[in-house]
C-alpha positions in Angstrom: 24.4 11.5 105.3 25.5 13.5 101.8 24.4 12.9 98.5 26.0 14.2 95.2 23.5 15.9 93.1 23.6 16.9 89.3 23.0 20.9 88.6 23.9 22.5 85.2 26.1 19.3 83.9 27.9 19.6 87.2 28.0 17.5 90.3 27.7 18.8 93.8 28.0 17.2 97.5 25.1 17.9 99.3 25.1 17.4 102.9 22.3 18.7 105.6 23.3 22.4 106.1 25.8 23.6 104.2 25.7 25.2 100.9 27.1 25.5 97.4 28.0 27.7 94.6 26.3 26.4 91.1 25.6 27.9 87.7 22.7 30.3 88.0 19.2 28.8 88.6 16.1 30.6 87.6 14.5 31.3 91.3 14.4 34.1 93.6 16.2 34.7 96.5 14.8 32.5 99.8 12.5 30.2 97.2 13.3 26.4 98.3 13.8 23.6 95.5 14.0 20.1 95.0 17.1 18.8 93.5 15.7 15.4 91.8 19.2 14.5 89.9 20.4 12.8 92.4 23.3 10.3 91.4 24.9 9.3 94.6 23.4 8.8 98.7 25.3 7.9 101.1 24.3 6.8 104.9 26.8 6.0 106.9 28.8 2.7 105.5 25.9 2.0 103.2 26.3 3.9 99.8 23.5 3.7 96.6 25.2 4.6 93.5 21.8 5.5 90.7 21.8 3.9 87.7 21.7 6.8 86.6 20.0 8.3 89.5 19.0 6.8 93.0 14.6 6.8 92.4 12.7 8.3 95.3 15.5 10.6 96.8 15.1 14.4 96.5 17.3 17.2 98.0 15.2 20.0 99.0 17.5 23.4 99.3 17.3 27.2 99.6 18.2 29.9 97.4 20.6 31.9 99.7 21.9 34.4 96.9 22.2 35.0 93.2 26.2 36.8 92.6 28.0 37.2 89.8 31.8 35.7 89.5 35.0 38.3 89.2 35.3 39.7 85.4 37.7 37.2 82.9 39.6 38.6 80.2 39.8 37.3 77.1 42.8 38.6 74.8 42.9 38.5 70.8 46.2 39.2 69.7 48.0 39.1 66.4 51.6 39.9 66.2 52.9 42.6 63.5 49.8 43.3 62.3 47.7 45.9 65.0 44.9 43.4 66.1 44.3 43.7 69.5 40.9 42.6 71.3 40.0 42.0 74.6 36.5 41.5 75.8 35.4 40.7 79.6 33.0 38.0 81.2 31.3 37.6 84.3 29.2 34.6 85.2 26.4 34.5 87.3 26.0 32.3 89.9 23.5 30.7 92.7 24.7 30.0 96.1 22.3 27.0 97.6 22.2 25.9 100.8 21.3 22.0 101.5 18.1 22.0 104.0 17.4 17.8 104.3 17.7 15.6 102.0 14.7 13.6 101.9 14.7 9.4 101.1 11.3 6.9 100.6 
């Protein structure tokens, strides 16, 4: 069983016990949550597609770890004319890990 969830305007396969990388959520390390956004479940052959979400499933997950991404540079450059810029990024992220998803 796997259902695709909906975190941060992204989706997500969630399946029993594995985990996922998403944009950072605001809980502490080994909090649990309930994903409500869920948009897809699927059981074997038989497969609920939400209109736009599937009412009365919930994902319920961990918080494993809070990380941030590898730094991104951004370069601002104008030919002839001695503008140079360049500025760095790093994103934070939450890694979750599925625990059950829970139907009724």
């Amino acid at each position: 069983m796997y259902a695709i969830v909906e975190s941060g305007g992204r989706q997500y396969r969630a399946e029993a016990g594995n985990s996922f990388v998403t944009e950072k959520l605001p809980y502490e390390v080994g909090e649990q949550i309930e994903m409500n956004n869920v948009l897809l479940l699927a059981n074997g052959d038989a497969i609920t597609i939400g209109q736009p979400t599937v009412e009365g499933v919930t994902v319920k997950a961990t918080i494993v770890e809070q990380f941030r991404g590898e730094k991104i540079f951004v370069w601002k450059y104008k030919p002839k004319k001695r503008y140079r810029r360049r500025r760095g990024h790093r994103q934070q992220y939450t890694r979750v890990r599925v625990d059950e998803i829970v139907t009724g």
